[in-house]
N, C-alpha and C positions, 0 to 999 in steps of 0.2 A: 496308765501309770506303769514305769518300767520295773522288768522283776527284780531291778536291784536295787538295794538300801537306800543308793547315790544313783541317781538315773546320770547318763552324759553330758545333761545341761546343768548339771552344778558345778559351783567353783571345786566343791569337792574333787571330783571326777579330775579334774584337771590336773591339780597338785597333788594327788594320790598318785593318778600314774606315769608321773615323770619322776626319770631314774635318779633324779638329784636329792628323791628321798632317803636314799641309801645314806648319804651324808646328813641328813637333817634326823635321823633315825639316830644315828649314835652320836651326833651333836646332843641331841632330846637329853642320851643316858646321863652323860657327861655335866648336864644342866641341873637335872634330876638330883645329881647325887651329891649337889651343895645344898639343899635341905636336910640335916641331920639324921629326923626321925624318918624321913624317907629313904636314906640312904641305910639305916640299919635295916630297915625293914626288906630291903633287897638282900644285904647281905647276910640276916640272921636266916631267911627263909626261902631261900633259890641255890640252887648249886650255879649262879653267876662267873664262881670263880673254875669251874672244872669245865662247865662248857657255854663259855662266851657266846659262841654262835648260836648255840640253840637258843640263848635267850632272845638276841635279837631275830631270830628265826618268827619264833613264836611271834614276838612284837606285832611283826610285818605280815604275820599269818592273822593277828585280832585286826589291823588295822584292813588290811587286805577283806576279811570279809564283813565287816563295819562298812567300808566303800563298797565291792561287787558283788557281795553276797545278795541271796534273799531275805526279807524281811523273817522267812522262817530262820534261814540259818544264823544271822543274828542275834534274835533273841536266844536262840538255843546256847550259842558260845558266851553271849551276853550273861547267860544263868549260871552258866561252868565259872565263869571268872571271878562274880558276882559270890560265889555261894565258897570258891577258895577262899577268896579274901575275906570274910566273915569267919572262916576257921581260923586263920594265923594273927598272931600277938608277934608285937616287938615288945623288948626291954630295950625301956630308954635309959641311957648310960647316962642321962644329968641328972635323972631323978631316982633312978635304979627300980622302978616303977613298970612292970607289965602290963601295953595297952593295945588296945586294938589294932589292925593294918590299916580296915576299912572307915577309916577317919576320914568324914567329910573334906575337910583344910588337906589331909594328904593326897585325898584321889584328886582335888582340884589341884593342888602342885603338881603332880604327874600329867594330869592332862593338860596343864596352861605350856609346860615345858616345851611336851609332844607336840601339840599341834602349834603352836608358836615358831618351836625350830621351823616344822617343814615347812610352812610358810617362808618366814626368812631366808633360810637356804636357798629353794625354787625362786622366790623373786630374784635374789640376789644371783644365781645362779642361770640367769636369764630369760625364766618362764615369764611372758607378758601379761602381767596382771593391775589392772586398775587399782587404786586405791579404792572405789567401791567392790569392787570384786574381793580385794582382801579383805573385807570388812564382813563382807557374805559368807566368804569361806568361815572364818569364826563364827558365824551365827550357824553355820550349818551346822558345824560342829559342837554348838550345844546339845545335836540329840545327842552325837556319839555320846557324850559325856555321862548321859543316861541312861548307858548302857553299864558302868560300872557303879551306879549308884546315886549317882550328881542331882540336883535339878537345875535344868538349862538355866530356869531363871536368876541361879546363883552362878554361871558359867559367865567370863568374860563374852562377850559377843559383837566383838571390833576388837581395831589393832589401838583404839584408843584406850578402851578397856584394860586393855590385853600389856599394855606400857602401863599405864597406870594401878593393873594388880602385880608386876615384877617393882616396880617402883619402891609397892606396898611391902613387900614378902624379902627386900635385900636384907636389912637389918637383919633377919631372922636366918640368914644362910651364913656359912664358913665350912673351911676347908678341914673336915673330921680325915683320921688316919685312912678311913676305910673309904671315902670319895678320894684322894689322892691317891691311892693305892687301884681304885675303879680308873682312873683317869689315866694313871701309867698301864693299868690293864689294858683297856680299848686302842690305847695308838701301839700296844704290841703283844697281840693276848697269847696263850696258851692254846696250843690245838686239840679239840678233845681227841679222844681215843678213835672214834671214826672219819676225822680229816687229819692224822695224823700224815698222810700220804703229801698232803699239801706244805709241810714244814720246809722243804727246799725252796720255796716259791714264798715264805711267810716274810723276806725283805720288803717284798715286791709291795705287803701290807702298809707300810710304815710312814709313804708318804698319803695315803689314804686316812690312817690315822689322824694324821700331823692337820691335814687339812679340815677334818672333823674339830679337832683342836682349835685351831686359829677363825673358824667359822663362827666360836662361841663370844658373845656381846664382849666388849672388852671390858666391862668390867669385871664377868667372870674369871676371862683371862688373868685379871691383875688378881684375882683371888688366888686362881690354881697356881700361875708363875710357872709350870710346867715346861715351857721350851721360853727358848730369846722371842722376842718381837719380830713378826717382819711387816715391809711396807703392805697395808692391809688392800691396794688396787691390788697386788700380786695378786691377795687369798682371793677375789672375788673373779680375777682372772683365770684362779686355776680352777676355779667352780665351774665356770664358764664352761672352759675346754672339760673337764671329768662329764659334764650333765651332756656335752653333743657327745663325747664317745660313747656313753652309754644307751642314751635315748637312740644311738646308731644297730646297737645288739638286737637281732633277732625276737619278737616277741617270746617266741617257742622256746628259744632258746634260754632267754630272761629268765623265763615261768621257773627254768630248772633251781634258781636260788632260793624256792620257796617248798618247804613240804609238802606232799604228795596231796595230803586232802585239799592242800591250799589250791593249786595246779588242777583239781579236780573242780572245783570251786569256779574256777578259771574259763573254764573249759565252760563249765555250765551258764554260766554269764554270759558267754560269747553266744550259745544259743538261744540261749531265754531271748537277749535282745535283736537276734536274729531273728524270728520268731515275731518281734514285736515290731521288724522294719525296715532295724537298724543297718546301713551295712558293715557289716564286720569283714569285710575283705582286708582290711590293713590293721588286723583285731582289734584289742579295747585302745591302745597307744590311738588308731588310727580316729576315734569316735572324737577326740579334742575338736575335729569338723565339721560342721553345724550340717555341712552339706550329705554327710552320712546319715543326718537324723531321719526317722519318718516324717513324711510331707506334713502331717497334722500338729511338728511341732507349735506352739506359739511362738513366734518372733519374738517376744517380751522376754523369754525366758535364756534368749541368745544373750 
């Protein structure tokens, strides 16, 4: 068994570490935040609006070691996440009613969002996945789900599923002040106090944004109404090109987008499965080929 959560034979492993998550990451927010009580529940109880990035930092830090971590470190951040969200209460503005964060119906909105986008994104963005494969990846993704409380067995787990619970859940979404206002945030945030350095180069952000935007189902689109239309072969075009420039950067280099323990995290994955076989000469990006596996892999599992 490999010492990570997602050994490299999962669909997991695949669509985690292609860089077209970045886009399907703050597509996720953006989707997220047409659920109401989900959307206050971010912005009653995160500093979201002072530092943008650390939130998606974070994100990409749980998600990151939910895929490469050990099964220790998992449960361990599993328990952190788990045991915040059981401390914070929204007040809901229909009912003016103080309830829970850790609502069954909201952690599954959150994670139908999340892993729904990256999926979408990466396919659409040109990672080659079977319609069985993406079917797997959702099943895989029932454990994540049980890591903030879920049980798998109430988790979507196909993209049939996965269509037919947004299908379920549209009625129940619209565009509150504070998702519109999330929405104009992400295609142009605010620099916190420690990327302030970066605010000359913060244009550069905008068509990144725009693209996260236009990536979102169109019906959402027609919710937010947020920019004009464009012809949508474009967005799929520009996904395209965004995910080879990216999946072109440097692993080492990549690592540096993510917090230090995450990088650390990183770092220890690459030997654990060294260790176990694997080769890691073209690091974790490199393991998508079966031919890096140990020879004891099963074929079946290719």
């Amino acid at each position: 068994m490999s010492a990570t959560v997602q050994p490299p034979e999962s669909v997991t492993w695949r669509v985690h570490i292609d860089r077209a998550m970045w886009v399907g990451g703050v597509r996720s927010l953006m989707l997220q935040a047409l659920h109401p009580m989900a959307m206050w529940g971010v912005w009653q109880n995160s500093n979201f609006q002072e530092d943008p990035i650390g939130r998606l930092q974070r994100t990409s830090d749980f998600v990151g070691v939910a895929t490469f971590g050990t099964q220790e470190e998992i449960d361990s951040l599993a328990a952190k996440v788990r045991a915040i969200h059981r401390s914070l209460r929204i007040l809901n503005h229909d009912t003016g009613k103080t309830e829970r964060l850790d609502q069954p119906e909201l952690l599954l909105w959150v994670h139908c969002a999340e892993v729904y986008s990256y999926l979408e994104v990466a396919r659409r963005a040109g990672l080659p996945l079977t319609d069985a494969m993406a079917d797997r990846y959702l099943d895989e993704q029932r454990q994540t789900a049980t890591h903030v409380g879920l049980h798998a067995e109430d988790v979507p787990g196909s993209v049939a599923e996965m269509e037919a619970y947004f299908a379920d859940m549209r009625p129940q979404l619209r565009v509150t002040e504070e998702a519109a206002a999330t929405v104009r945030f992400l295609m142009w945030p605010t620099m916190p106090e420690n990327l302030k350095f970066l605010t000359p180069g913060k244009p550069g952000y905008a068509p990144f944004g725009a693209l996260c935007y236009y990536s979102l189902p169109d019906w959402a689109r027609k919710m937010y109404g947020a920019l004009p239309e464009v012809p949508q072969p474009a967005v799929t075009a520009a996904l395209k090109s965004f995910r080879l420039a990216m999946n072109a950067i440097p692993e080492r280099l990549h690592d540096y987008a993510f917090a230090k323990n995450t990088r650390d995290m990183l770092e220890r994955a690459r030997q654990g499965l060294a260790a176990e076989g694997y080769d890691v000469g073209k690091g974790l990006y490199g393991l998508r080929d079966p031919r890096r596996w140990p020879a004891r892999t099963p074929v079946a599992s290719r």
